[in-house]
GUSEPA-71807 format. One record per residue (C-alpha): residue in three letters; residue number from 0; x negated, y, z. Coordinates in steps of 0.02 Angstrom, whole numbers, always signed. Example, Ala and Ser with C-alpha at 12.3 -4.5 7.8 and 13.67 -1.06 7.14 Angstrom:
! residues 2
ALA/0/-615/-225/+390
SER/1/-684/-53/+357
END
This chain:
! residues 388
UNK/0/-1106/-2350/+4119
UNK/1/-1013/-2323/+3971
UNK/2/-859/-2228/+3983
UNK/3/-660/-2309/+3906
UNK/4/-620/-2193/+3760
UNK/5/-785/-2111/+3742
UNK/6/-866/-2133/+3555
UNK/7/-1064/-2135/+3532
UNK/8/-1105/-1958/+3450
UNK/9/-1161/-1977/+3258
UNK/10/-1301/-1826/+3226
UNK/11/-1218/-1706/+3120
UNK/12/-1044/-1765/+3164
UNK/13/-1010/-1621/+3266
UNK/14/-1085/-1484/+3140
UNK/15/-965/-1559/+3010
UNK/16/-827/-1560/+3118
UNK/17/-864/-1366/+3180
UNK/18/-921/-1317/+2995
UNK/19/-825/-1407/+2866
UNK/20/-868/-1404/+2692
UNK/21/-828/-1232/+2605
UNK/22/-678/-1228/+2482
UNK/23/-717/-1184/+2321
UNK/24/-673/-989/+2299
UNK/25/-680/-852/+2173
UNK/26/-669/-695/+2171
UNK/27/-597/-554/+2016
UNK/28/-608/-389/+1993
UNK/29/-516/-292/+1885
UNK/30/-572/-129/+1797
UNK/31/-449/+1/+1741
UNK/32/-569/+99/+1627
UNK/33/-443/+265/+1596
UNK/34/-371/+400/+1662
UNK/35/-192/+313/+1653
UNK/36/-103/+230/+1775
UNK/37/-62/+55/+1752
UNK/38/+75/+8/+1815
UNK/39/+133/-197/+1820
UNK/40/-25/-223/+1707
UNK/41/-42/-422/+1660
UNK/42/-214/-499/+1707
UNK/43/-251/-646/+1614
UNK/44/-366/-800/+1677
UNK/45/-430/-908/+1570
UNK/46/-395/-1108/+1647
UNK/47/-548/-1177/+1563
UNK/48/-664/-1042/+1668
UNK/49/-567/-1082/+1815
UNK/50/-562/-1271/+1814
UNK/51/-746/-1259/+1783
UNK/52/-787/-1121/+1907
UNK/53/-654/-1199/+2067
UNK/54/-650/-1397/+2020
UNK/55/-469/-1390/+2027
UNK/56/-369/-1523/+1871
UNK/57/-215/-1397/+1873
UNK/58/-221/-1212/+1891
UNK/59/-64/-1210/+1948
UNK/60/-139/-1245/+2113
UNK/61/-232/-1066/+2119
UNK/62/-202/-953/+2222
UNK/63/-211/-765/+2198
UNK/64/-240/-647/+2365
UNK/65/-264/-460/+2355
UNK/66/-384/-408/+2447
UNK/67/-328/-257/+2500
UNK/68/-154/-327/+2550
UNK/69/-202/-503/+2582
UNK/70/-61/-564/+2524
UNK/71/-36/-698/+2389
UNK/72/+33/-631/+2235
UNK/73/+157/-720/+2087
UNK/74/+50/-815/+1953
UNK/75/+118/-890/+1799
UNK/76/+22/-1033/+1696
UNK/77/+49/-1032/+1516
UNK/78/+16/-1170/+1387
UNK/79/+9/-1070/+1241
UNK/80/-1/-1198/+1107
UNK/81/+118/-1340/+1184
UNK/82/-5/-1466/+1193
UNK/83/+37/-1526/+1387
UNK/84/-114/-1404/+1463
UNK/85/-127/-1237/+1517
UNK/86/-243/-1108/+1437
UNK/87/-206/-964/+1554
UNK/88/-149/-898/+1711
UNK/89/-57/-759/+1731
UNK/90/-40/-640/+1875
UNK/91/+12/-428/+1885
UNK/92/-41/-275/+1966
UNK/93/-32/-93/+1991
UNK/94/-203/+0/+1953
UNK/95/-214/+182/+1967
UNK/96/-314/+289/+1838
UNK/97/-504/+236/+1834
UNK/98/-467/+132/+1984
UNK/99/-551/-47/+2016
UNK/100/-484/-184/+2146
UNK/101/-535/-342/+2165
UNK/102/-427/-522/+2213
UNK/103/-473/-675/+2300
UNK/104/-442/-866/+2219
UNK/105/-433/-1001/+2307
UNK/106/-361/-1187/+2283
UNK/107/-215/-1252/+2362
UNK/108/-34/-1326/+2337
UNK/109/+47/-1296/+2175
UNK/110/+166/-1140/+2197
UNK/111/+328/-1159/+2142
UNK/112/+416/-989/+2114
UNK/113/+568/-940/+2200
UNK/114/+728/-886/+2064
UNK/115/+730/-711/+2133
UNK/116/+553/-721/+2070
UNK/117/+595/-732/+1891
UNK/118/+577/-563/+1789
UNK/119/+568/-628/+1624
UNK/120/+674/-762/+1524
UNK/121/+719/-829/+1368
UNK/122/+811/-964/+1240
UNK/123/+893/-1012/+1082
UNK/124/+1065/-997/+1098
UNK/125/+1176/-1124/+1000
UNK/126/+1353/-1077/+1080
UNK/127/+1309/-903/+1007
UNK/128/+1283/-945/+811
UNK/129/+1095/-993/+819
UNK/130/+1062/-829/+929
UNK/131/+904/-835/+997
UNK/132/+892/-704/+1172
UNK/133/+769/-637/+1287
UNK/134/+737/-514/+1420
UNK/135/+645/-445/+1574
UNK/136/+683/-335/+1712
UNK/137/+699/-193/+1597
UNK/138/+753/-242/+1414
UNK/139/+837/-365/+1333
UNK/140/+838/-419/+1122
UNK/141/+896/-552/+1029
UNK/142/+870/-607/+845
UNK/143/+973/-708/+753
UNK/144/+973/-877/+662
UNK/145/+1015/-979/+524
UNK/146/+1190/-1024/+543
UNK/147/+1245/-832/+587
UNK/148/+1229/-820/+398
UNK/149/+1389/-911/+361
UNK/150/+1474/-901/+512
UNK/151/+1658/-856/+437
UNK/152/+1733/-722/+559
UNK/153/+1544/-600/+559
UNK/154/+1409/-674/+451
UNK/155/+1238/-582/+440
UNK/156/+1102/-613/+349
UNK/157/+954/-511/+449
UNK/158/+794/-526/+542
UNK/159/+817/-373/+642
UNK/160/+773/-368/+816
UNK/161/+928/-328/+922
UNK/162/+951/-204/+1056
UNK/163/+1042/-235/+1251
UNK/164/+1043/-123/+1375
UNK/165/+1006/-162/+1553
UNK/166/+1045/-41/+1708
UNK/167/+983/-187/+1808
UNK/168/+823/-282/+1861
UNK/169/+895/-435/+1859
UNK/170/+906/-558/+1726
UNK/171/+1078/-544/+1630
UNK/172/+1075/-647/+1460
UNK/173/+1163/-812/+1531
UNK/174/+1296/-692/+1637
UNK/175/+1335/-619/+1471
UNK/176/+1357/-741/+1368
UNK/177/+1451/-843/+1471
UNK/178/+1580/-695/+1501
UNK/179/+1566/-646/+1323
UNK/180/+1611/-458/+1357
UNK/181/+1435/-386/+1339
UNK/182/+1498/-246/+1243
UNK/183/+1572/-154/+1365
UNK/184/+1471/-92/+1507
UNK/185/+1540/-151/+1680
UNK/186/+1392/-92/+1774
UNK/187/+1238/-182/+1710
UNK/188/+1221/-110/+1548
UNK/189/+1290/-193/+1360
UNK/190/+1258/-194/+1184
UNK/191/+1296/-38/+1126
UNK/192/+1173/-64/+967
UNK/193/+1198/-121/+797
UNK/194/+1044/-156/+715
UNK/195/+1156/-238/+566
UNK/196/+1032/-255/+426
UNK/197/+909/-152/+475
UNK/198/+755/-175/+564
UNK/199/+839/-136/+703
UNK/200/+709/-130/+872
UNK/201/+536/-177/+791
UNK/202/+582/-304/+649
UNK/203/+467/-326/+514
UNK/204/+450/-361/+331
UNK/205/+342/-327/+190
UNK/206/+306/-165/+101
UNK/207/+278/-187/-108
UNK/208/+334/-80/-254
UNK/209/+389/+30/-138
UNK/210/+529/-54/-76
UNK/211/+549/-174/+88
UNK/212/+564/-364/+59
UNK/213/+624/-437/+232
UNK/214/+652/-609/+273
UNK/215/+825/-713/+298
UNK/216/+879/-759/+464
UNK/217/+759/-880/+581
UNK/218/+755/-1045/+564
UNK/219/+665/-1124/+680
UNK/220/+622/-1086/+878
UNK/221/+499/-1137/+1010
UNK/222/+479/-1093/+1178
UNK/223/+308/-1088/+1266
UNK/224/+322/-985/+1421
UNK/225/+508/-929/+1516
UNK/226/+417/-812/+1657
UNK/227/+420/-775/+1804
UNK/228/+280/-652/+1735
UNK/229/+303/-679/+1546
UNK/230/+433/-748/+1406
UNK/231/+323/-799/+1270
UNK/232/+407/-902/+1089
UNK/233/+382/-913/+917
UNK/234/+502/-900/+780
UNK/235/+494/-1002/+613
UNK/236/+567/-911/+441
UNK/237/+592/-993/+279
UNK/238/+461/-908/+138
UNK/239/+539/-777/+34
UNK/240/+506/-680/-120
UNK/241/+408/-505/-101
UNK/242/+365/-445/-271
UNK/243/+313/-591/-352
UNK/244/+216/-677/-207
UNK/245/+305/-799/-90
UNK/246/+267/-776/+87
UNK/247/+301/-892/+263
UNK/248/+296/-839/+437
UNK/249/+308/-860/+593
UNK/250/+334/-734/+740
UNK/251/+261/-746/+919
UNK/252/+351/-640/+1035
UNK/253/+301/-594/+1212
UNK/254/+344/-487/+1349
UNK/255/+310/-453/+1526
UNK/256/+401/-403/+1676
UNK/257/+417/-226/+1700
UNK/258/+368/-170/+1523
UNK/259/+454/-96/+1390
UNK/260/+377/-147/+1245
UNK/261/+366/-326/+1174
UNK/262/+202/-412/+1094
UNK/263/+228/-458/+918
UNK/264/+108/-577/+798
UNK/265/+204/-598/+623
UNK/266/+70/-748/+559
UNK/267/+102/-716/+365
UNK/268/+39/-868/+251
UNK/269/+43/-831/+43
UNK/270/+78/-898/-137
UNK/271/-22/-768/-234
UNK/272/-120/-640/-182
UNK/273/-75/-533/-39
UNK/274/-194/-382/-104
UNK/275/-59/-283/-162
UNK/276/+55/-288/+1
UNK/277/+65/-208/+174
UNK/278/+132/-252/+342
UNK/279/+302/-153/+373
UNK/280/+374/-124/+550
UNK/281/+528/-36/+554
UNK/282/+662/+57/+668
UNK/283/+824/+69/+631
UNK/284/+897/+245/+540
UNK/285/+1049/+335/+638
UNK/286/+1154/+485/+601
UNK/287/+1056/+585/+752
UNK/288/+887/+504/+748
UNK/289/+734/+620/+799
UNK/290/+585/+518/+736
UNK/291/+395/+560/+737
UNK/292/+267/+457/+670
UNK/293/+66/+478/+742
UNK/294/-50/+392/+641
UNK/295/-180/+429/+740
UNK/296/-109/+357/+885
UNK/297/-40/+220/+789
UNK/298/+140/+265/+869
UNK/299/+317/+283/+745
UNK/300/+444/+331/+867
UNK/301/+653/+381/+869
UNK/302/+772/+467/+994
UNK/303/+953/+433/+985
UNK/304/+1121/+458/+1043
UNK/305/+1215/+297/+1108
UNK/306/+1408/+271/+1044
UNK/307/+1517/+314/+1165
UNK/308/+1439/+414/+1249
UNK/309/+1323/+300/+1320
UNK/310/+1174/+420/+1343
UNK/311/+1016/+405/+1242
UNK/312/+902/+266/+1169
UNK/313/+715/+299/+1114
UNK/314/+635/+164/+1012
UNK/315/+458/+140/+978
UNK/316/+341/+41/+881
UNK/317/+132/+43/+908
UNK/318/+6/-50/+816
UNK/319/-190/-39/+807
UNK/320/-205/+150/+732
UNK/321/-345/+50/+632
UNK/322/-237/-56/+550
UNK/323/-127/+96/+497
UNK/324/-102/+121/+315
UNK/325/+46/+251/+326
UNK/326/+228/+277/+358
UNK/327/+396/+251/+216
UNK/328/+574/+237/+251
UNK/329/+724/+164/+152
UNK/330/+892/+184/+162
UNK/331/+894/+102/+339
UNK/332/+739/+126/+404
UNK/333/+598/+209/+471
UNK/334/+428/+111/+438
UNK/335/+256/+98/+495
UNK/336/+130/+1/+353
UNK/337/-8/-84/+431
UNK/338/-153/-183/+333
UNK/339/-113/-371/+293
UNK/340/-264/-514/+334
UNK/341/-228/-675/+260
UNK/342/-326/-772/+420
UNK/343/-281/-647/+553
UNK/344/-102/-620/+622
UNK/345/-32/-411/+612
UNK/346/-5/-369/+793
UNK/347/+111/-251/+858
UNK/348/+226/-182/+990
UNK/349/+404/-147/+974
UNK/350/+524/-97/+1115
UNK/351/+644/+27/+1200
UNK/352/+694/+145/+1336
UNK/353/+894/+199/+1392
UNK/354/+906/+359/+1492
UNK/355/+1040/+248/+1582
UNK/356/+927/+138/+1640
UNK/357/+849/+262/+1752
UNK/358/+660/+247/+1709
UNK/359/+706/+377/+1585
UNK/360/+776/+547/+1595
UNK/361/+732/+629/+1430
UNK/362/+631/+629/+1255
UNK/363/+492/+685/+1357
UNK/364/+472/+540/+1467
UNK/365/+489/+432/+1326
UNK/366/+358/+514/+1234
UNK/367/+244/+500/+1371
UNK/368/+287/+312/+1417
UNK/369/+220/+259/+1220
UNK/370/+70/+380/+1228
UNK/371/+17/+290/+1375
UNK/372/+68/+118/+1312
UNK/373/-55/+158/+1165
UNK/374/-202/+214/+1281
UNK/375/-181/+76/+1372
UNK/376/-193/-45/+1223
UNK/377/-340/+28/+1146
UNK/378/-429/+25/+1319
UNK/379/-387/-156/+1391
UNK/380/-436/-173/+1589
UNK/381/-591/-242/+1613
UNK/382/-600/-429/+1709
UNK/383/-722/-506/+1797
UNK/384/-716/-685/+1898
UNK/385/-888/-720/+2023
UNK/386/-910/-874/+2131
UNK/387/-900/-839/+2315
END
């Protein structure tokens, strides 16, 4: 007698139901291959490796878990060439010297971060004379466009990479603006620095005849990335005379939360031959600077007093100690010549540190922070993704 409500059993209906098919997994472990600690490092994913390896259309639907905390961390994915797909995803942590850990990926509902999440930001700024401004939880710059050059009441012609001073982890650029104060510190830092026409933090030009040959103001920027993890843009410059050759570029800036030091690519295309020129990336003179320059570790580096008693600044520049050709200076600047390939952007980093910001006290700890920065660029972690 067959029972109301009772179905006839299917074989292998009840296996599937008790062992459902597995979801797709990964699993990556990262390598820290020197004695350095890492703090906030940036692990990037390539999408295509993990579309192919988890059958998932949008990798904003992975999932990152530590394994040790198991816990799912902040990821970021980043279409680096604004084509409508993303090419890699993003996500940070803290490895001790020589130490290896290892994360868990899985697929499952797009995450959508929370704004508290956000450590890194960035945008043109019309309001503020073709400004364009960025930042993370520790630094903040801004560069400055076309129609600054003939703005009545201030113009400047420069591409100098400005200077603002955070005491803060959060983000600050819109709060300033909007208040329009940010010269005076009213507990979150300002901008106490006037990189003028100078290089200022990290701008570049080029090096010929022994003289620098910068570049006018930007005039053109795009925006490919606004965090949480990582700003990432490119500025557009019209081509310029340097010694005889005329020379385009355009900058890619990046920088990730809870660094100091920005990722620059100047992409340098040429009317003549470039044979004769070098790659300059400068910091600005001032009346107290203290500047060393290492070759060898590829690290030109200044220590100065704030106006106004505003404590100190240390600014720092690193670049591939291969590329290194030498240091010069002009009446503004301290500069570090790197090589020039026509069909290969000249890479560098460029950033700051403000004993008021409390992550450092002294020269010392600045001079520590880049020689570790440098190690740690020379020796990239070490990734690994396996199916699971």
């Amino acid at each position: 007698m067959r029972h109301a409500g009772l179905f006839p059993i299917v074989p292998g209906l009840v296996w599937a139901t008790l062992c459902p098919a597995a979801v797709p997994g990964a699993a990556v472990t990262v390598r820290n291959p020197i004695e350095v600690a890492r703090p906030s490092e940036t692990i990037v994913l390539q999408a295509a490796e993990l579309r192919q390896m988890l059958g998932v259309d949008d990798v904003r639907k992975v999932h990152v878990r530590d394994e040790r905390g198991g816990k799912d961390l902040l990821v970021q994915a980043v279409d680096t060439n604004d084509d409508g797909a993303f090419e890699q995803l993003l996500f940070q942590a803290d490895l001790a010297p020589k130490e290896t850990r290892r994360f868990l990926l899985t697929v499952g509902e797009r995450q959508i971060p929370r704004l508290e999440d956000y450590k890194t930001y960035g945008r043109f700024v019309r309001e503020r004379r073709d400004d364009f401004a960025w930042e993370n939880d520790r630094i903040a710059h801004r560069m400055y466009g076309k129609e600054l050059e003939t703005w009545p009441r201030e113009p400047l012609t420069s591409s100098a990479i400005d200077v603002w001073s955070k005491r803060v982890r959060k983000l600050v650029i819109n709060d300033w603006y909007l208040v329009d104060d940010y010269h005076h510190d009213h507990g979150e830092g300002a901008d106490f620095y006037s990189a003028g026409k100078s290089r200022g933090c990290g701008g570049s030009g080029i090096w010929a005849g022994g003289k620098l040959w910068p570049s006018a103001n930007f005039r053109d920027s795009r925006v490919f990335a606004a965090g949480p993890i990582r700003v990432l843009f490119e500025l557009t410059y019209e081509a310029w005379t340097a010694d005889g050759v005329r020379v385009s570029e355009k900058k890619r800036i990046s920088l990730d939360a809870g660094h100091n030091l920005d990722r620059i690519e100047s992409h340098y295309t040429f009317e003549g031959s470039p044979t004769a020129l070098a790659h300059a990336i400068g910091i600005r003179k001032w009346k107290d600077s203290e500047m060393r320059s290492d070759r060898a570790q590829g690290v030109l580096r200044t220590w100065e007093t704030v106006e106004g008693g505003n404590g100190k600044l240390g600014i720092g520049v690193i670049a591939d100690p291969a590329s290194a050709t030498g240091f010069a200076q002009d009446d503004r600047n301290f500069l570090m010549l790197t090589k020039i390939d026509p069909a290969a952007p000249s890479v560098y980093h460029a950033g700051f540190g403000w004993t008021k910001s409390g992550d450092f006290s002294s020269l010392e700890d600045w001079d520590r922070y880049l020689g570790e920065c440098a190690a740690r660029l020379r020796a990239p972690v070490e990734v690994r993704i396996e199916k699971r």
